[in-house]
C-alpha positions as CSV (number, residue, x, y, z in Angstrom):
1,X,-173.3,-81.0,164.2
2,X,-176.4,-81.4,162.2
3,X,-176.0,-81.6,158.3
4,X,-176.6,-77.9,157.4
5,X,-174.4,-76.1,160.0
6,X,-171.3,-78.8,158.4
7,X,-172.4,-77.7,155.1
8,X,-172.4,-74.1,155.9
9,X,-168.8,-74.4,157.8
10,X,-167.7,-76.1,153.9
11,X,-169.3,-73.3,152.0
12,X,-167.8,-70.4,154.4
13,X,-164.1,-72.6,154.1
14,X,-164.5,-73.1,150.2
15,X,-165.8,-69.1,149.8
16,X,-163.0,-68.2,151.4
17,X,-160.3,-70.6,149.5
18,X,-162.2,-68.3,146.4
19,X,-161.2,-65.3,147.7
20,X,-157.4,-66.2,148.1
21,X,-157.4,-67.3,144.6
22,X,-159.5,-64.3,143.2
23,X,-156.6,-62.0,145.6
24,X,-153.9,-64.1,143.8
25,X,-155.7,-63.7,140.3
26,X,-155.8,-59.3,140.5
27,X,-152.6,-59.3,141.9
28,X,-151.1,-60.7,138.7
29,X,-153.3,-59.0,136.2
30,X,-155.4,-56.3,137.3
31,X,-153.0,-54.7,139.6
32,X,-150.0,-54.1,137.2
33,X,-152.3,-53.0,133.5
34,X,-151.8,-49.9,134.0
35,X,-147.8,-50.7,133.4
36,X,-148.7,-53.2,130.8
37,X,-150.9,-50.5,128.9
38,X,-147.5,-48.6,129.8
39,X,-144.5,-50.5,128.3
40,X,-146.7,-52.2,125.8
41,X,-148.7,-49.2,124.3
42,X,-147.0,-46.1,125.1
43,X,-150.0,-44.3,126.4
44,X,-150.7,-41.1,128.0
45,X,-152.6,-39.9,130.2
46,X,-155.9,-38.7,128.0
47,X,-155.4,-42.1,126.1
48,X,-155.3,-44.0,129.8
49,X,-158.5,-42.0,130.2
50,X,-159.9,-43.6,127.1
51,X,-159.4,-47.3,127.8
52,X,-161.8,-46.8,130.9
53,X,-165.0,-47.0,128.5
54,X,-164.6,-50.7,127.5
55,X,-163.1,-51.3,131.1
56,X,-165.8,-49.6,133.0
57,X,-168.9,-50.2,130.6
58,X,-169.2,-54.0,131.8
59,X,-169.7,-52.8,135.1
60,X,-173.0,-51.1,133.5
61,X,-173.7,-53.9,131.0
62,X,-173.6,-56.4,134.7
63,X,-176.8,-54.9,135.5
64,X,-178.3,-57.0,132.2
65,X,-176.1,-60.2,132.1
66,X,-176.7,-60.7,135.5
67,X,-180.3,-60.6,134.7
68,X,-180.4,-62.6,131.8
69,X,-178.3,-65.1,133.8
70,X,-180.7,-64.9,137.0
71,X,-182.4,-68.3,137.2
72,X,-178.2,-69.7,138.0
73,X,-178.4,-68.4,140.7
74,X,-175.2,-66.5,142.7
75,X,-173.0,-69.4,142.7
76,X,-173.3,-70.5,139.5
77,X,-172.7,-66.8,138.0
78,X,-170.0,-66.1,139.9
79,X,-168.4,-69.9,138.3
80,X,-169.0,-67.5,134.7
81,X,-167.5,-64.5,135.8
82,X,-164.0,-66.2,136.8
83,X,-163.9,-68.2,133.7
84,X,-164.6,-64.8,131.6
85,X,-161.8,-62.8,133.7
86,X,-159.5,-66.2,132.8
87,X,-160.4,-66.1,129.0
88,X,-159.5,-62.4,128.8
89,X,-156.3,-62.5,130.3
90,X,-155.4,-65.3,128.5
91,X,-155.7,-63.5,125.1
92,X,-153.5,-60.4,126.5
93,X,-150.9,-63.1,127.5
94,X,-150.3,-65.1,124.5
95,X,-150.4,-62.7,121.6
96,X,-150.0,-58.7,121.4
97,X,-153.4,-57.4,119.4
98,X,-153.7,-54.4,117.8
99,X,-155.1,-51.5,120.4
100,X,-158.4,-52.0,119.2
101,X,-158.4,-55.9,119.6
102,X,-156.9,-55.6,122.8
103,X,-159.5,-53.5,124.3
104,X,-161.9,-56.5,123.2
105,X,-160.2,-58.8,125.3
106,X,-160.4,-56.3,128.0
107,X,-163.9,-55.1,127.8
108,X,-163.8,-59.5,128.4
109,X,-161.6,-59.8,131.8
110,X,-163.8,-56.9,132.9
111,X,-167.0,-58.2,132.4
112,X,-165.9,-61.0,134.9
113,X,-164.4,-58.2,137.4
114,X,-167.9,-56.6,137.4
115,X,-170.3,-59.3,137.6
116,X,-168.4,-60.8,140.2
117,X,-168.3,-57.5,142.8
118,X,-172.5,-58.1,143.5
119,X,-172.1,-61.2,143.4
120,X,-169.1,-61.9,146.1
121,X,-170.8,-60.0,148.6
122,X,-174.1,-61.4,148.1
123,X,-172.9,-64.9,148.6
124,X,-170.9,-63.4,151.9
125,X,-173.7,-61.8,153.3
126,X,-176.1,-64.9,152.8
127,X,-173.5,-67.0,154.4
128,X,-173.3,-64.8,157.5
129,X,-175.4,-64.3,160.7
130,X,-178.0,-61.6,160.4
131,X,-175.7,-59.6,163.0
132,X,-172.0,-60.4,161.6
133,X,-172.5,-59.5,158.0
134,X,-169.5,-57.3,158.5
135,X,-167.5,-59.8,159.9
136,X,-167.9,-62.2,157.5
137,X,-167.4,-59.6,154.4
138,X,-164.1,-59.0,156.6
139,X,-162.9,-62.1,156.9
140,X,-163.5,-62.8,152.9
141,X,-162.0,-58.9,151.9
142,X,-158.6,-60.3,154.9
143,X,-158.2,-63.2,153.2
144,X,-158.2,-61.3,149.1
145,X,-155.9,-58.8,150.8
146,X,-153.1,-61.8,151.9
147,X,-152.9,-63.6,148.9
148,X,-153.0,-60.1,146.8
149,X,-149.6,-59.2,149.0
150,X,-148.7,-63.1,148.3
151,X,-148.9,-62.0,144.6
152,X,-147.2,-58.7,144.7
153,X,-144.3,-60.5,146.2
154,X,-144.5,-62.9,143.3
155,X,-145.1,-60.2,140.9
156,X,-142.0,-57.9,142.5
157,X,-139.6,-60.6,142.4
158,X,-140.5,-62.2,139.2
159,X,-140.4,-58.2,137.1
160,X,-136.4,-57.6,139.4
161,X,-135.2,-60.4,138.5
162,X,-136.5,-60.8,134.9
163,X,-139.3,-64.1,135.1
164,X,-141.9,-61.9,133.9
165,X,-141.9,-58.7,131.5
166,X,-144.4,-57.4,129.4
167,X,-143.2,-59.3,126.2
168,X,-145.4,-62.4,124.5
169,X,-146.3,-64.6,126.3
170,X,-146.9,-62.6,129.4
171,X,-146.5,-65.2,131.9
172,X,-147.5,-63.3,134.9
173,X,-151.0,-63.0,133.2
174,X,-150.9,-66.8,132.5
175,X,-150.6,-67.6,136.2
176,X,-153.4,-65.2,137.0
177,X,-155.6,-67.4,134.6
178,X,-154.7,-70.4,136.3
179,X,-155.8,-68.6,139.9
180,X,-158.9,-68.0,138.0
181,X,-160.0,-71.3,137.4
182,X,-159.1,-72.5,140.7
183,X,-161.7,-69.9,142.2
184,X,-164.1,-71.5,139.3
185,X,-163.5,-74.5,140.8
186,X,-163.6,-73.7,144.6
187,X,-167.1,-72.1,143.6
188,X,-168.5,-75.2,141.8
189,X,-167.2,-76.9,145.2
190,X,-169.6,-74.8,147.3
191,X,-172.4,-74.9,144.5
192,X,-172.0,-78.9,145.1
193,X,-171.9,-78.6,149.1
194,X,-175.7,-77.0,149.0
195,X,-174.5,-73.7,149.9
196,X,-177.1,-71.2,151.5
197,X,-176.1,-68.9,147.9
198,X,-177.2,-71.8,145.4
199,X,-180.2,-72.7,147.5
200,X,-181.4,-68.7,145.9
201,X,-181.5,-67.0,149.4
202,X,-184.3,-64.0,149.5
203,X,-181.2,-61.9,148.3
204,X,-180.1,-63.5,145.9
205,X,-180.5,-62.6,142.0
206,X,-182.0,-65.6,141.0
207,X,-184.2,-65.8,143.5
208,X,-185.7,-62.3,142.2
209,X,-184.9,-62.8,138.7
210,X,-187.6,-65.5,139.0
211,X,-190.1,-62.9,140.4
212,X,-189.1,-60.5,137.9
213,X,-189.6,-62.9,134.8
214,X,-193.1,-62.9,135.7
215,X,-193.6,-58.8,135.5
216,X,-190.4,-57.1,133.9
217,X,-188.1,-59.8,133.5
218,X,-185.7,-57.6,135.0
219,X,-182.9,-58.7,137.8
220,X,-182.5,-55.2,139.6
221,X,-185.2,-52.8,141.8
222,X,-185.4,-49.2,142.0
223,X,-187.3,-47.6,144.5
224,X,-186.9,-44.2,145.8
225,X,-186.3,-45.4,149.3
226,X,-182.7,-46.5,148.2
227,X,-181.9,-43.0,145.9
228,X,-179.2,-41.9,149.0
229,X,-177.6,-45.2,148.7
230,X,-177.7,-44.6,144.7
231,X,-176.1,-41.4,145.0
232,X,-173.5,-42.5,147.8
233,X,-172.9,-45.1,145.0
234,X,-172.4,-42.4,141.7
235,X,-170.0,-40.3,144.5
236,X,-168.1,-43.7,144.9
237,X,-167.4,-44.1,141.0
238,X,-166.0,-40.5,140.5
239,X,-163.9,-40.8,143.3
240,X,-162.9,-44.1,142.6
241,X,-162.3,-43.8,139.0
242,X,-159.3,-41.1,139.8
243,X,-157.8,-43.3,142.7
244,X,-158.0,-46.5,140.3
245,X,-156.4,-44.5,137.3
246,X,-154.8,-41.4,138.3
247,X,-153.4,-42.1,141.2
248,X,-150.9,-44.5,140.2
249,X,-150.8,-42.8,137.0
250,X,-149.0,-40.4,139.2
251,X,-146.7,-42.8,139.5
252,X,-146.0,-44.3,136.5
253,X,-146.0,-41.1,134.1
254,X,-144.5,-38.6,135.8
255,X,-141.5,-40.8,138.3
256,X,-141.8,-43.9,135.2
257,X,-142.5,-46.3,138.1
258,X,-142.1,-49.6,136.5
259,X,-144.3,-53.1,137.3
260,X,-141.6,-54.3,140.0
261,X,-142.3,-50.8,141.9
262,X,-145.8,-50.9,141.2
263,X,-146.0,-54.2,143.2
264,X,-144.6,-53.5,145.8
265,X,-146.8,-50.9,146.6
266,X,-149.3,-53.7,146.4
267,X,-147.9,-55.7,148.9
268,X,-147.8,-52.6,151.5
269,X,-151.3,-52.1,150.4
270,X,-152.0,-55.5,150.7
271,X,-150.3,-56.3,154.2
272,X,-152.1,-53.3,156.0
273,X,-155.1,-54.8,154.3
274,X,-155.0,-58.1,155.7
275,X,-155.2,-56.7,159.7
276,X,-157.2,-53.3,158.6
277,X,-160.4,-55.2,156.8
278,X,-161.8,-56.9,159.8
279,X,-161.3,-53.4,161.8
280,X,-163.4,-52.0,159.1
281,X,-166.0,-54.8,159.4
282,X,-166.0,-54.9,163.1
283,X,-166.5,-50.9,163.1
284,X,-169.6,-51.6,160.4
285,X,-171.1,-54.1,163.1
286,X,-170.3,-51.7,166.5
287,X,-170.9,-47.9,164.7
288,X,-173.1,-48.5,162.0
289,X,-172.3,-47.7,158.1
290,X,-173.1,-43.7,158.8
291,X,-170.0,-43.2,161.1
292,X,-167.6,-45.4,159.2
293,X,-168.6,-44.0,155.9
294,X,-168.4,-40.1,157.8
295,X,-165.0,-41.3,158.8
296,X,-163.7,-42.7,155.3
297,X,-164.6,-39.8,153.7
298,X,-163.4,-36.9,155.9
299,X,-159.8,-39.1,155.7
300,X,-159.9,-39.3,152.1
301,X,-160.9,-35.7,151.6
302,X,-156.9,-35.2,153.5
303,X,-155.7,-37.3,151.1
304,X,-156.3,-36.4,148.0
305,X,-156.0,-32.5,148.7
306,X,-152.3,-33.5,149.3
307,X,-151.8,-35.7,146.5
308,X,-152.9,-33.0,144.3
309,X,-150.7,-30.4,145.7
310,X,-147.8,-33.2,145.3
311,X,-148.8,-33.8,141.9
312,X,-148.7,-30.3,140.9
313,X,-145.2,-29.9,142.5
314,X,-143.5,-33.1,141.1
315,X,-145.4,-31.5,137.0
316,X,-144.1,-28.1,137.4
317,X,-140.5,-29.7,139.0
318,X,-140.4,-27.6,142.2
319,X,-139.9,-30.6,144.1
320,X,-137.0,-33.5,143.5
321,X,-138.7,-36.7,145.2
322,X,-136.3,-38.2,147.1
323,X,-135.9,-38.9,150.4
324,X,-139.0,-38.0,153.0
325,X,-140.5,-36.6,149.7
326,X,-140.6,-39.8,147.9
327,X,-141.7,-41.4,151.5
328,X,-144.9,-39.0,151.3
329,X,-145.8,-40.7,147.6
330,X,-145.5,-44.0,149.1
331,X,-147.3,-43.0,151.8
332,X,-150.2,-41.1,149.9
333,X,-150.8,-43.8,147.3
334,X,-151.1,-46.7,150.1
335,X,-153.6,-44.8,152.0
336,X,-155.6,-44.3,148.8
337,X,-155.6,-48.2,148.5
338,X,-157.5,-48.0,151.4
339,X,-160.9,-46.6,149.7
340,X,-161.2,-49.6,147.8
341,X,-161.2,-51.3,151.0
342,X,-164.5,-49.5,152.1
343,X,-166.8,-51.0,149.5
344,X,-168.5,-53.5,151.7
345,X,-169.7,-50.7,154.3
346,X,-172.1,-49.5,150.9
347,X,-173.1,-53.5,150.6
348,X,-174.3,-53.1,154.4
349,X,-175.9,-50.0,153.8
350,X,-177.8,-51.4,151.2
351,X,-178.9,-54.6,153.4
352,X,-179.7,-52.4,156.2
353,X,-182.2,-50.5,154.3
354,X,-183.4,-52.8,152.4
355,X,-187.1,-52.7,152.3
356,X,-187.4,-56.4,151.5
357,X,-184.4,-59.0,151.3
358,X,-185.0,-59.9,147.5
359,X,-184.3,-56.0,147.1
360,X,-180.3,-56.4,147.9
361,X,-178.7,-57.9,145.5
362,X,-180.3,-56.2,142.5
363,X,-180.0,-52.9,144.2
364,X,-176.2,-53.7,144.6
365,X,-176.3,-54.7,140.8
366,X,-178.0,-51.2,140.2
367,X,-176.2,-49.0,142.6
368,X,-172.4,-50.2,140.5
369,X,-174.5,-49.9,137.5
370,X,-174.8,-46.0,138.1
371,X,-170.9,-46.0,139.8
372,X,-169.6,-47.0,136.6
373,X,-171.8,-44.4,134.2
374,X,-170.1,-41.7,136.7
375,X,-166.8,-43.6,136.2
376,X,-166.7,-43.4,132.6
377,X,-167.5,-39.9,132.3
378,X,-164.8,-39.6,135.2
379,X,-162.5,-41.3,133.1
380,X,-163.3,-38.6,130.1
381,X,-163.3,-35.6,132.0
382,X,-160.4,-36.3,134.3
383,X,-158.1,-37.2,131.1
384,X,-158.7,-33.9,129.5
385,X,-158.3,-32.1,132.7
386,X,-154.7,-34.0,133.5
387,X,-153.8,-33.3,129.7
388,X,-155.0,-29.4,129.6
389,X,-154.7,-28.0,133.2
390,X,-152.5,-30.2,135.1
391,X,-152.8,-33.2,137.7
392,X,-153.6,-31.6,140.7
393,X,-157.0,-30.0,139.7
394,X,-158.1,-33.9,138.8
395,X,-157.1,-34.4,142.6
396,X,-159.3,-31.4,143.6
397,X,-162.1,-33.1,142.0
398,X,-161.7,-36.4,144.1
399,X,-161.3,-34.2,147.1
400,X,-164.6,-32.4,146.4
401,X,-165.8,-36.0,145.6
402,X,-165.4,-37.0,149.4
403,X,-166.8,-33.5,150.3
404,X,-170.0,-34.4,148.8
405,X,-169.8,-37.9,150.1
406,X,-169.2,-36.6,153.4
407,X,-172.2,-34.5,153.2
408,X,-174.5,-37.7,152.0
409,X,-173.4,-39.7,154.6
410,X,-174.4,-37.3,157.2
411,X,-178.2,-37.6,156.5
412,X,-178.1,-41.6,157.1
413,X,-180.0,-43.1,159.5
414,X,-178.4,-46.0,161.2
């Protein structure tokens, strides 16, 4: 074995080692604010609306930091995005700000969230074989999904039998820091093994942030050749904004599901996850990205036409969920999980269309750039529709969402 295949086989071990300990991290942070914003705020639902603008904006402000921090290279930002996700849970978990000051620290956790989604599949796809970039993105999204289920357990036991609660110092958040640095570290690791990433790959943003620095000094690309994949992305942040939010605000607001119940959920999620994210990858590689993203969106149009009908019946209390009914929320909020799960299958898009390979990564920096202006105004509109007209007809929106994803994924060209 010659000396860069054993330093590719570190850097694929170590990125993976990341992604347990990034699966660990959300688990005991990201998955369970909404019950945090819950129990230690009181919010409702147009307020829960609200705190999407200083969670969301990062993933539009990305587009510029991860410029500005281009000549790093992948590795090295990603090291920066963990250790701002670590500081900003921190300050949630030892004191309890004002509302104000805590969406600070959160506009910081989620500036780590969102320069880190480019990133992580950048650094997968430059470590995989021209023809298994959606293995490899399996295998990385697999391994996130166990340790997330490893954390919902911890999370679920810890909230039933009264470890953690929601009361200074949140000690479930302080454990998600520590996960934090350890993916810091595990990326410094493959920075230091001369990883294909943090030798600035084609890809890569600083590899075209040094281009750019010449003409623009800008680290994304539009060109009109990508504008489907742009609008398959803005589709993507409407949609996803109601299944992040609204969905398990479903939960928590109208049956007061509580953190414990939450992650459990997680760990159902989690476990299909683990087996179902290679499938997906596999598919990517033997169908191409049109038929899988045809596929995800026809299922998801299902989905969320029953959830809002279920939604409207549990509001207007024409339904008592128990028994097979509570089964069917179980059921229905699992499955919406699952669209999280088809992110990488818009990454492989973008690769395969690519028109040059410095294009990717700044067009993946661009294309969640315009998913999280949609997913803001989401966030707006959606709140005001839940608080004036009812649940369901936020539903309806998502359905009509997948409609018009549907519809873009028909015209691609695998």
């Amino acid at each position: 074995m010659d000396r860069e295949e054993h330093s590719a086989r570190i850097s694929i071990m170590l990125f993976l080692m990341a992604a347990a300990a990034v699966g660990l991290a959300m688990g005991m942070s990201d998955y369970i604010l909404a019950n945090y914003f819950k129990e230690a705020y009181g919010i409702n639902a147009m307020q829960r609306g609200l705190i999407e603008l200083p969670r969301e904006l990062p993933g539009i402000l990305s587009i510029g930091f991860l410029a500005a921090l281009a000549f790093l290279g992948d590795i090295k930002n990603a090291i920066v995005a963990q250790l701002l996700c670590a500081v900003g849970i921190v300050a949630l978990a030892l004191v309890r700000p004002s509302f104000s000051v805590m969406l600070a620290f959160l506009f910081i956790y989620s500036s780590g969230i969102h320069m880190f989604i480019p990133l992580g599949d950048s650094i997968g796809m430059s470590l995989a074989r021209k023809t298994d970039a959606g293995h490899m993105l399996g295998q990385f999204n697999s391994v996130r999904m166990a340790f997330l289920m490893i954390s919902g357990i911890i999370t679920f036991v810890g909230f039933r039998v009264g470890w953690f609660s929601f009361d200074v110092p949140v000690t479930v958040f302080l454990f998600s820091a520590l996960a934090l640095v350890v993916a810091a570290a595990l990326f410094y690791g493959m920075h230091r093994a001369d990883a294909p990433a943090a030798k600035e790959p084609p890809g890569s943003l600083a590899a075209v942030g040094a281009a750019a620095r010449g003409k623009a000094g800008l680290g994304f690309v539009w060109n009109r050749k990508y504008a489907r994949y742009y609008v398959i992305c803005a589709l993507f942040g409407g949609r996803k904004q109601i299944m992040y939010v609204y969905s398990p605000w479903v939960l928590i607001d109208l049956l007061d599901f509580k953190a414990d119940t939450m992650s459990i959920l997680a760990v159902i999620g989690s476990l299909i996850g683990i087996f179902f994210m290679p499938v997906v990858g596999r598919w990517i590689d033997r169908h191409g990205a049109r038929k899988v993203m045809m596929a995800e969106a026809l299922a998801f149009i299902a989905v969320y036409v029953a959830y809002g009908f279920l939604s409207r019946w549990v509001n207007t209390g024409v339904v008592a969920l128990t028994g097979l009914g509570m089964m069917l929320v179980y059921l229905l909020n699992i499955i919406d999980k699952m669209s999280a799960q088809f992110a990488m299958v818009r990454a492989i898009y973008m690769r395969q269309i690519a028109v040059k390979p410095e294009d990717v990564t700044p067009s993946l920096t661009l294309g969640m750039g315009i998913d999280h202006v949609v997913a803001i105004v989401g966030a707006f509109a959606c709140g005001g529709v839940w608080f004036v007209w009812g649940p369901e007809y936020v539903f309806m929106i998502a359905g009509a969402l997948s409609l018009a994803n549907l519809i873009a994924a028909w015209g691609i060209r695998d």
